[in-house]
C-alpha positions as CSV (number, residue, x, y, z in Angstrom):
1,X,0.0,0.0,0.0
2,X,3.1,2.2,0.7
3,X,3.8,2.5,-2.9
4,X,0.1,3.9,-4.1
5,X,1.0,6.8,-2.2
6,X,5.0,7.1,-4.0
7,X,6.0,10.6,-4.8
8,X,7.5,11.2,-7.8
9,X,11.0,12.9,-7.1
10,X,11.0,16.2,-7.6
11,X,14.6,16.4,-9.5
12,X,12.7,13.9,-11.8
13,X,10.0,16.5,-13.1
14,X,12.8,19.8,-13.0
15,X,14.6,17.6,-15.4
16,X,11.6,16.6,-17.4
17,X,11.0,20.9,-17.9
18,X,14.6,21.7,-18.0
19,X,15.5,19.4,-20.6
20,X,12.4,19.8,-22.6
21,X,12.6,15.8,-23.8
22,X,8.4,15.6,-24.2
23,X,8.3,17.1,-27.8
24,X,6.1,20.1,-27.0
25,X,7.0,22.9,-28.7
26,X,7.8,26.5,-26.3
27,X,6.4,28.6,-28.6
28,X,3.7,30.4,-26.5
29,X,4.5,34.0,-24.7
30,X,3.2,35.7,-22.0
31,X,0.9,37.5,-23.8
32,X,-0.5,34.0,-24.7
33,X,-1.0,32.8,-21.8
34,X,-2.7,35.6,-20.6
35,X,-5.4,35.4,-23.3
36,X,-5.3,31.5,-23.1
37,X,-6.8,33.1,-19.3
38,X,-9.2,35.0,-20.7
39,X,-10.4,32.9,-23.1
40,X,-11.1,30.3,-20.6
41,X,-12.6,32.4,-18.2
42,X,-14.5,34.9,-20.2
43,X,-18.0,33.4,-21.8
44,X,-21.8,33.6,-21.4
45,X,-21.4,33.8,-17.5
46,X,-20.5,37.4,-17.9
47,X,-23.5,38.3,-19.7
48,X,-26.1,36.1,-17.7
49,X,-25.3,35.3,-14.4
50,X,-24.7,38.9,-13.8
51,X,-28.4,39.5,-14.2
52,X,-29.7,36.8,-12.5
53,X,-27.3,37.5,-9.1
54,X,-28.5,40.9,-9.0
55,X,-31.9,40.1,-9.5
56,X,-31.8,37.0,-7.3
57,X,-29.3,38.1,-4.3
58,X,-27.2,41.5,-4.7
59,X,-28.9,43.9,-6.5
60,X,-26.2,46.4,-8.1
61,X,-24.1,45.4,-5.1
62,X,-23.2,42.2,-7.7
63,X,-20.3,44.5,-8.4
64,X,-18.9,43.2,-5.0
65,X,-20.0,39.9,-5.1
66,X,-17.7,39.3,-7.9
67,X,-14.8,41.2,-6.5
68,X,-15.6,38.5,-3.6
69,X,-15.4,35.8,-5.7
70,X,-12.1,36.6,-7.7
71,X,-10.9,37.0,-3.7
72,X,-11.7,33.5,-3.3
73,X,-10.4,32.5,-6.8
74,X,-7.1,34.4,-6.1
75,X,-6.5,32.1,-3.4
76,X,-5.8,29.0,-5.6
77,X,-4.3,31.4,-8.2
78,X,-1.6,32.2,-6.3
79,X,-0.9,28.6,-5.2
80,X,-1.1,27.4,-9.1
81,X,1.4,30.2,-9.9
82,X,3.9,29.0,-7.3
83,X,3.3,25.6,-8.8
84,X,3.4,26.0,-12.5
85,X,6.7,28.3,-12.2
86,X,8.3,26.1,-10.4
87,X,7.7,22.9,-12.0
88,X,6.7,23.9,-15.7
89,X,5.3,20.6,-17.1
90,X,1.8,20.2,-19.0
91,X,-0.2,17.9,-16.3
92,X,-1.2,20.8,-14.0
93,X,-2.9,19.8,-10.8
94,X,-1.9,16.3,-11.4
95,X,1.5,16.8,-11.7
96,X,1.4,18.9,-8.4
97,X,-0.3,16.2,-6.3
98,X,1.9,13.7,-8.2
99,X,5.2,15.2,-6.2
100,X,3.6,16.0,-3.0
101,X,0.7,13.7,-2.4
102,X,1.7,11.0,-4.1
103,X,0.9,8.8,-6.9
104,X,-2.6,7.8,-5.9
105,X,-3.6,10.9,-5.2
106,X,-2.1,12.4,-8.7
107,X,-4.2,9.8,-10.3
108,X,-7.5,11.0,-8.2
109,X,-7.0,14.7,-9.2
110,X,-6.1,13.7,-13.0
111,X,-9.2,11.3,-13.4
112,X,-11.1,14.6,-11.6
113,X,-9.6,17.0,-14.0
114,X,-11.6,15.0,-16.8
115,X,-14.6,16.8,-15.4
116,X,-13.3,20.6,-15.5
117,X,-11.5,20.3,-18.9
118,X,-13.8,17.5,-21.3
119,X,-16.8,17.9,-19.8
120,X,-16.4,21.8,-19.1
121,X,-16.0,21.8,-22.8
122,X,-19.1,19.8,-23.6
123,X,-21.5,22.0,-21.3
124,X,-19.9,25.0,-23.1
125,X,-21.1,23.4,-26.3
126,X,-24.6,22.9,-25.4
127,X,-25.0,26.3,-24.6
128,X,-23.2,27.4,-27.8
129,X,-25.4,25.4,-30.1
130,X,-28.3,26.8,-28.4
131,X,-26.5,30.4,-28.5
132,X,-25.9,29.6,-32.5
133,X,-30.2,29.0,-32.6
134,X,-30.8,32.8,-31.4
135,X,-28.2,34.2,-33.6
136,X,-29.4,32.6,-36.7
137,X,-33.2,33.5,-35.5
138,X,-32.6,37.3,-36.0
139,X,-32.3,35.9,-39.5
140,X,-35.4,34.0,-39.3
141,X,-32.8,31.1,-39.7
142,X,-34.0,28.2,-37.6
143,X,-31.9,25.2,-36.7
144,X,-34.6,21.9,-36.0
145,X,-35.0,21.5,-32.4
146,X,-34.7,17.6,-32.8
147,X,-30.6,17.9,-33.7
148,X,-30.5,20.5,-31.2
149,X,-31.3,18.6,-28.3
150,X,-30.5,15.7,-26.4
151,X,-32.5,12.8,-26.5
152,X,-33.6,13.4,-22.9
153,X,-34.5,17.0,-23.8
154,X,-38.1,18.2,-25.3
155,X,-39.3,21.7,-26.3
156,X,-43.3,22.9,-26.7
157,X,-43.8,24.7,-29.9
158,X,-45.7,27.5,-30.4
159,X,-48.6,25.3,-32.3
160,X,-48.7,23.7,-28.7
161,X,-47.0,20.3,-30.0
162,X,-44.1,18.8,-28.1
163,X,-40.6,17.8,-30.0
164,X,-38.0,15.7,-28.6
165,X,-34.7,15.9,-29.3
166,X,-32.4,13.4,-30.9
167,X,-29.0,14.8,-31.1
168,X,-27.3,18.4,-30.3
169,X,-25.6,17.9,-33.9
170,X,-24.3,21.7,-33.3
171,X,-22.5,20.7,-30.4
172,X,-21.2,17.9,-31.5
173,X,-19.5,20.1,-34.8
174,X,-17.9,22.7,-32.7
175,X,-16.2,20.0,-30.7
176,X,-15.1,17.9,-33.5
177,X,-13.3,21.6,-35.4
178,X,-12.4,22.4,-32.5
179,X,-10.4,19.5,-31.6
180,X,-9.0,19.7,-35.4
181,X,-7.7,22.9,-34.4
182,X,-5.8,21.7,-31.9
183,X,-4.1,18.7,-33.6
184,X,-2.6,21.4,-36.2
185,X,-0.6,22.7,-33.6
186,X,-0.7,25.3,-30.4
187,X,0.7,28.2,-32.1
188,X,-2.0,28.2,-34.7
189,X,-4.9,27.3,-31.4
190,X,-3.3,30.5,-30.0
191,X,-3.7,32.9,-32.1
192,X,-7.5,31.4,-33.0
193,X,-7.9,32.2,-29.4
194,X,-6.2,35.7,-29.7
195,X,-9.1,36.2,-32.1
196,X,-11.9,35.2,-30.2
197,X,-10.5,36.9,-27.0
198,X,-10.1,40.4,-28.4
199,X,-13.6,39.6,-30.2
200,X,-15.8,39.6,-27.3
201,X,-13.3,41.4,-25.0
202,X,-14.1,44.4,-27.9
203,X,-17.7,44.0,-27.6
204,X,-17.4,43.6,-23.5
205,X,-15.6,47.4,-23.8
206,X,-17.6,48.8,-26.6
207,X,-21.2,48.2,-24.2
208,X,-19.5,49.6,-20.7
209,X,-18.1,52.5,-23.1
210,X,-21.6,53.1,-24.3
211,X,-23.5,52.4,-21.3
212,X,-21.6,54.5,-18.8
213,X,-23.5,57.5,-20.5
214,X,-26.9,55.1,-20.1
215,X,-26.4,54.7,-16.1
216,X,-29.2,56.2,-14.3
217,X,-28.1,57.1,-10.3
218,X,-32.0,56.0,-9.4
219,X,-31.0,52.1,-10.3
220,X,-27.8,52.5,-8.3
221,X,-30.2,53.9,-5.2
222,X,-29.2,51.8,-2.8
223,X,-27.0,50.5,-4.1
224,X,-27.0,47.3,-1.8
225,X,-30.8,47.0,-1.2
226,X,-31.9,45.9,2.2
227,X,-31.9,42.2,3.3
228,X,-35.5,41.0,2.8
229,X,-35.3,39.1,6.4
230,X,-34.1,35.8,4.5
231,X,-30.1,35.2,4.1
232,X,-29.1,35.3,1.3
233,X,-31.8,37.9,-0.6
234,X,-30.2,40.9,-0.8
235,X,-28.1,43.0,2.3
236,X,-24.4,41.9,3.2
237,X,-25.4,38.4,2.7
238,X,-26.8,38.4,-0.3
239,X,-23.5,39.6,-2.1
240,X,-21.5,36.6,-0.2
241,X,-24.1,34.1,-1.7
242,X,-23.8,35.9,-5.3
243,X,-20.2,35.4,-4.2
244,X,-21.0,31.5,-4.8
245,X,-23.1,32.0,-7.7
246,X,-20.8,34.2,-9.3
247,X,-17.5,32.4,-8.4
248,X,-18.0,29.9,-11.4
249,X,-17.4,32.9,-13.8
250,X,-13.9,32.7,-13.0
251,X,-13.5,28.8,-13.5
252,X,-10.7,28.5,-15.8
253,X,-7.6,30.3,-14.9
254,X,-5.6,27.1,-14.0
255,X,-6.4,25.8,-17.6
256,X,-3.0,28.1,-18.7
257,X,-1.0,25.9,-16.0
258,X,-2.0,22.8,-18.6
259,X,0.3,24.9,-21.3
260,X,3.4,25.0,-19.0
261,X,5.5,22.8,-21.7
262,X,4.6,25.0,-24.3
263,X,5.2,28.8,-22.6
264,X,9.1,30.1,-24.0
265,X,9.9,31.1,-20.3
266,X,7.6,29.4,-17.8
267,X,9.1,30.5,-15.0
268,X,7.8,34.1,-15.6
269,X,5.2,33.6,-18.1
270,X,2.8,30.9,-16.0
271,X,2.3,33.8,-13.1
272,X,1.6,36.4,-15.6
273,X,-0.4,34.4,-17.6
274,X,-2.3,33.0,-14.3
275,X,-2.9,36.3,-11.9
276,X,-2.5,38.5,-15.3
277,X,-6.1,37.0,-16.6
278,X,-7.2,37.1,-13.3
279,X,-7.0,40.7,-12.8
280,X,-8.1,41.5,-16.6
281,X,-11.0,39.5,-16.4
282,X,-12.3,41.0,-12.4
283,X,-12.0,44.5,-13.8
284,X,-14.0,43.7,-16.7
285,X,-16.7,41.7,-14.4
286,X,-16.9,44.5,-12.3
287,X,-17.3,47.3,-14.9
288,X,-19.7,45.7,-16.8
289,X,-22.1,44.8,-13.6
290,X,-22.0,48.3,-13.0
291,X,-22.9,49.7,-16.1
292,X,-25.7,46.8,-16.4
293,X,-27.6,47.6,-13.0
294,X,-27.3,51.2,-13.7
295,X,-28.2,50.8,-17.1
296,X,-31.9,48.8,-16.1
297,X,-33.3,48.2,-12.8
298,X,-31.9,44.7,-11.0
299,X,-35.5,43.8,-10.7
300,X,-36.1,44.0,-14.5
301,X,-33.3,41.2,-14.9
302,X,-35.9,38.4,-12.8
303,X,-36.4,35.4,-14.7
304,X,-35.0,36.4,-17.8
305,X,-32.7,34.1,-20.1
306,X,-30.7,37.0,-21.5
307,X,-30.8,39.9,-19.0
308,X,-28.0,41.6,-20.7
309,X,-30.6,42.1,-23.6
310,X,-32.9,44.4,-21.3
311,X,-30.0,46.5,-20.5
312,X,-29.4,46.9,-24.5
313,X,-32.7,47.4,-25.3
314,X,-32.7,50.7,-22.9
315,X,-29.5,52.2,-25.1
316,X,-32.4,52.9,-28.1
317,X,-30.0,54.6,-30.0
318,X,-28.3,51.3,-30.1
319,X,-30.1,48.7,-30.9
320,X,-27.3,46.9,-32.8
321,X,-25.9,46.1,-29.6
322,X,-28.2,43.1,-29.0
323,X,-26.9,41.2,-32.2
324,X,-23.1,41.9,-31.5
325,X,-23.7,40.4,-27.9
326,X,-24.7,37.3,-29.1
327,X,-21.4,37.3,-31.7
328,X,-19.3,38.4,-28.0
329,X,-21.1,35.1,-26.4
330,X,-20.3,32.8,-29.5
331,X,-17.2,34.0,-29.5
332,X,-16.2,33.6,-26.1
333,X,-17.8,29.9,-25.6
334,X,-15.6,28.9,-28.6
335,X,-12.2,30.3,-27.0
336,X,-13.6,28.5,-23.6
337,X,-13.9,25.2,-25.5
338,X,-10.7,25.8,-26.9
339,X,-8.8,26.6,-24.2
340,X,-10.5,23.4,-22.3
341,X,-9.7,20.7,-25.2
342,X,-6.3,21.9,-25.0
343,X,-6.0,21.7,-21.2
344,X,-7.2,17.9,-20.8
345,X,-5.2,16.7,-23.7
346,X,-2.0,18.2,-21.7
347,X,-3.2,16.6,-18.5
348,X,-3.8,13.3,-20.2
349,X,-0.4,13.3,-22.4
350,X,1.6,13.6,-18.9
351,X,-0.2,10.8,-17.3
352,X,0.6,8.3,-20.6
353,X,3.9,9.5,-20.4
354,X,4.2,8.0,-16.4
355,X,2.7,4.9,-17.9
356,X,-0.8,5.7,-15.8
357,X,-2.3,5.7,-19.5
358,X,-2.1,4.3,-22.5
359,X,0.9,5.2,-24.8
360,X,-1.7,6.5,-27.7
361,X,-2.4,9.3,-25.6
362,X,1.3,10.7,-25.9
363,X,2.0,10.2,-29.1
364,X,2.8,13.2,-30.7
365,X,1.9,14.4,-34.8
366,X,4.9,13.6,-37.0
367,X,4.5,17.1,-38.3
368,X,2.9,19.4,-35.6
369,X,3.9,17.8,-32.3
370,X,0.4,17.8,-31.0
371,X,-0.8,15.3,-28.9
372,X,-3.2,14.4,-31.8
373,X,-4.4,10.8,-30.9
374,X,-5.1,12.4,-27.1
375,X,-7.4,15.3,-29.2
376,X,-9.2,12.6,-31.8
377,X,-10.2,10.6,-28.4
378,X,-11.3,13.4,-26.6
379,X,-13.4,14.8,-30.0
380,X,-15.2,11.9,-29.6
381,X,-15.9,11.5,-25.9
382,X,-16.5,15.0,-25.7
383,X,-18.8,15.2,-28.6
384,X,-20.7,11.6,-26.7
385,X,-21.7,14.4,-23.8
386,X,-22.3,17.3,-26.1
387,X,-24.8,15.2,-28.5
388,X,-26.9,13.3,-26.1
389,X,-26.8,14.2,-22.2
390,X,-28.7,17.1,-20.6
391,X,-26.3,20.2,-19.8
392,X,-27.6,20.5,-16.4
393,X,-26.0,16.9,-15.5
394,X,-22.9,17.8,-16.9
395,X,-22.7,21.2,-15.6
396,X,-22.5,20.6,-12.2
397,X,-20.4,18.2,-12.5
398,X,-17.9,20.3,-13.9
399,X,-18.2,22.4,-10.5
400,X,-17.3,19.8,-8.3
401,X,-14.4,18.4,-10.8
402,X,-13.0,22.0,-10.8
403,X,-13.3,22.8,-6.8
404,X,-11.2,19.4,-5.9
405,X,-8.4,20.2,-8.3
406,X,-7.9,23.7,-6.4
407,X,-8.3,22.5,-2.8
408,X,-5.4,20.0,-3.3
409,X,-3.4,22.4,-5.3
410,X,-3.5,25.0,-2.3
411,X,-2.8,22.1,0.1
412,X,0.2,20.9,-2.5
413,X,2.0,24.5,-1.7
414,X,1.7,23.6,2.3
415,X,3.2,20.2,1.8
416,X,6.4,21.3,-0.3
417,X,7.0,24.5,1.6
418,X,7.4,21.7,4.6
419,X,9.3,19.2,2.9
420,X,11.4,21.2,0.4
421,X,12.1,24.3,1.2
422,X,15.1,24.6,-0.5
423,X,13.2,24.3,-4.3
424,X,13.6,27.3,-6.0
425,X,10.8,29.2,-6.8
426,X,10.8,32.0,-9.1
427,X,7.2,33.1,-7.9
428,X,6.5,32.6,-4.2
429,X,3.0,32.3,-3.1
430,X,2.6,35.4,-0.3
431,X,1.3,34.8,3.2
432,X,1.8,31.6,3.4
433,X,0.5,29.0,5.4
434,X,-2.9,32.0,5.6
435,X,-2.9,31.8,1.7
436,X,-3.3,28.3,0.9
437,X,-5.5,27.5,3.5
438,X,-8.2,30.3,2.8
439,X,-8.1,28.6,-0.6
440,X,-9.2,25.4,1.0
441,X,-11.9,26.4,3.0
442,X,-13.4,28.5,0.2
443,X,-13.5,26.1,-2.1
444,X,-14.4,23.5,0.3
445,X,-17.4,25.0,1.7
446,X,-18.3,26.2,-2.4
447,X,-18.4,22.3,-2.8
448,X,-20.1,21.6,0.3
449,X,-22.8,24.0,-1.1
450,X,-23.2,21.6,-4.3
451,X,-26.6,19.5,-4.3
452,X,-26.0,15.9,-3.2
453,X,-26.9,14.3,-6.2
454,X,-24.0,15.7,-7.7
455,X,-21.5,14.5,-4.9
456,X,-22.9,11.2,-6.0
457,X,-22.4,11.4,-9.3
458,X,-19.0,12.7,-8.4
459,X,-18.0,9.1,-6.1
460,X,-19.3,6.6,-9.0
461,X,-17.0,9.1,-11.3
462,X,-14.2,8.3,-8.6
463,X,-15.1,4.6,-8.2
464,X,-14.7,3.8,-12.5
465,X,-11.4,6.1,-12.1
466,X,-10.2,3.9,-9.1
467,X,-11.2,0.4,-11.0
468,X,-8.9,2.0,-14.2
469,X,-6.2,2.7,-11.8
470,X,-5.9,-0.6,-10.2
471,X,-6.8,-3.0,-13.0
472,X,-4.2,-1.0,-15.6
473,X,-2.1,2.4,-14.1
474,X,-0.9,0.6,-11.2
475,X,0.4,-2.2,-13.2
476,X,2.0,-0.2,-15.7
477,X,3.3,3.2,-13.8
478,X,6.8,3.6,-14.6
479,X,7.5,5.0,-11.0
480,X,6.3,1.6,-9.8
481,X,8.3,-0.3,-12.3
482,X,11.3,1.5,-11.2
483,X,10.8,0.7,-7.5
């Protein structure tokens, strides 16, 4: 049993990075990682959970709950910074966990990470194909709602007559491009996601620019309404629980870690890239909320689908604001899904190269030096998800996937400060142990907060992971081999 829990020496994995032996190319700058950041963190959230916070919980004091939120977020930020520019390899979280906790406990976090990257990217694609629908519909352009659905799914029409889906067949083609993308190489995948990032960071700028001039003091009066009695609704409390809500917006940022093997300096590029997004993308969060809620009344926002769309609508002069929104949403889901596909295949390629995976999953493209059999799987698993399960299964999921990764991360950074203190490390995470373990209990007590069906569906997603471990990883880790 001793050897389940076998680190992986550290002067083992500073040799892997130093020597660059993988294949990867180092091609991508700091400038790329920080809109690989963006890219990932940045999509519909912005424009709809905004709305429903304020209208739900904070009012136009949403501006704090998501300066809470990237508080909370910065926590395991800084801990992935210390991490990734200190030991710059592609696996992420797993490789963390791999030289601190052990190799049981890497495996745990890299079967986990399957749910934030390849699932993240198949909920992303649900709501793009549905996203797609609207924009095509100013066009009176209709996609059929049976290949826009899962089969679980069902719509009423407006005759009164009930369709069921049969497959999101949108979904499934963004993820199957997407994926192409990738296999041509990362270079090429960064600037597509340079693209896409200044796309609907543009559009973000051009409606606070424009709606700053819109903001009317009476929407902003108060400007944290008064608790209705109920915690939660509104008052103090009612910006910590759009805190929660709000929290998911961010999800993301340790997708650049993933890139590690491919940034030209790591050492200085992974905390730029990391904190650098993070910072961008609060600013913009909090902008934007504030031009919204002053823009329309927070109570206009309750129970709409597309609350940014009521804020447009009060800009009359600009009505072609409500089209290019939906191009800033398109656009941003597709760098998500981008940046996501790319993460998991980097997490998956380090665990074939241990041996805890098949070989096919590290072998790299004659030519571009992509992981391309790792991307073909993954267009098809993913695209599984995207075609035929409901988005609010998969969604949640992705929650809990993504909140295990950074509570072991930030308890990674206490473990080697203890037992290697001598490491080098070009960025230090600040105020540590306090740090680290105000990253845990955030994020623990944002997974407490999940609904218990999905900590269910999180175990059976641990108990196939542990079955693959033992009946093929343990058997074939080269760490155990060598002991």
């Amino acid at each position: 049993m001793a050897n389940l829990f076998k680190i992986k020496p550290l002067e083992t994995l500073l040799h892997e990075a130093n020597s660059n032996t993988s294949g990867l190319k180092r091609q991508l700058t700091s400038f790329n990682l920080i809109m690989l950041g963006i890219g990932a963190i940045i999509g519909a959230g912005l424009f709809s959970l905004t709305g429903i916070v304020a209208a739900e919980y904070a009012g136009p004091g949403v501006t704090f709950s998501f300066m809470f939120a990237a508080l909370g977020c910065a926590f395991a930020g800084l801990c992935y910074a210390e991490f990734a520019s200190m030991i710059p390899i592609a696996g992420s979280a797993y490789t963390y966990a791999y030289t601190t906790m052990g190799e049981f406990v890497a495996w745990i976090i890299g079967w986990a990470l399957v749910l934030e990257y390849a699932l993240g990217a198949a909920t992303v694609s649900i709501s793009w194909s549905q996203y797609l629908n609207k924009f095509l519909n100013h066009y009176n352009l209709e996609i059929p709602p049976r290949i826009l659905m899962s089969p679980f799914e069902s719509v009423t029409m407006a005759d009164g007559s009930v369709v069921s889906g049969i497959i999101n067949l949108p979904a499934i083609f963004i993820i199957v491009l997407l994926s192409l993308v990738l296999i041509r190489g990362t270079k090429e995948s960064a600037t597509m996601n340079n693209f896409l990032v200044i796309l609907k960071v543009s559009v973000v700028l051009v409606f606070i620019a424009i709606g700053w001039s819109y903001i009317d003091p009476v929407n902003h009066t108060p400007y944290i309404p008064e608790n209705t009695g109920e915690f939660g609704k509104f008052g103090f409390s009612g910006i910590l629980r759009g805190a929660g809500v709000v929290f998911f917006a961010f999800i993301g940022f340790d997708a650049v870690s993933t890139a590690a093997q491919e940034a030209k300096n790591p050492q200085k590029g992974m905390p730029i890239g990391i904190l650098g997004s993070l910072i961008i993308c609060t600013i913009l969060y909090v902008l934007f909320s504030h031009v919204m809620t002053g823009v329309a009344n927070y109570k206009e926002f309750a129970g709409s689908a597309a609350p940014v769309v009521i804020a447009v609508e009060k800009m009359h002069s600009f009505a072609w604001l409500n089209q290019t929104v939906k191009i800033a949403i398109l656009a941003g889901y597709t760098s998500v899904m981008l940046v996501m596909l790319m993460g998991q295949s980097r997490v998956f390629y380090t665990m074939s190269n241990d041996g805890l995976l098949p070989k096919m999953f590290s072998t790299l493209h004659p030519k571009f030096s992509t992981p391309y059999k790792c991307n073909l799987f993954f267009a098809v698993f993913v695209s599984i998800f995207s075609g035929f399960v409901p988005i609010k299964v998969v969604g949640e999921l992705v929650s809990m996937g993504t909140l295990f990764a950074f509570v072991l991360v930030c308890i990674g950074v206490l473990i080697m400060r203890k037992t290697r203190p001598d490491i080098k490390r070009p960025f230090r995470t600040p105020f540590v142990p306090l740090v680290p373990i105000l990253g845990v209990i955030t994020c623990g007590l944002l997974m407490a907060a999940l609904p218990g069906l999905t900590w269910l569906n999180m175990l059976a997603w641990m108990a196939i992971g542990i079955v693959i471990y033992f009946s093929y990883g343990i058997k074939n880790s080269k760490l155990q081999k060598e002991s």
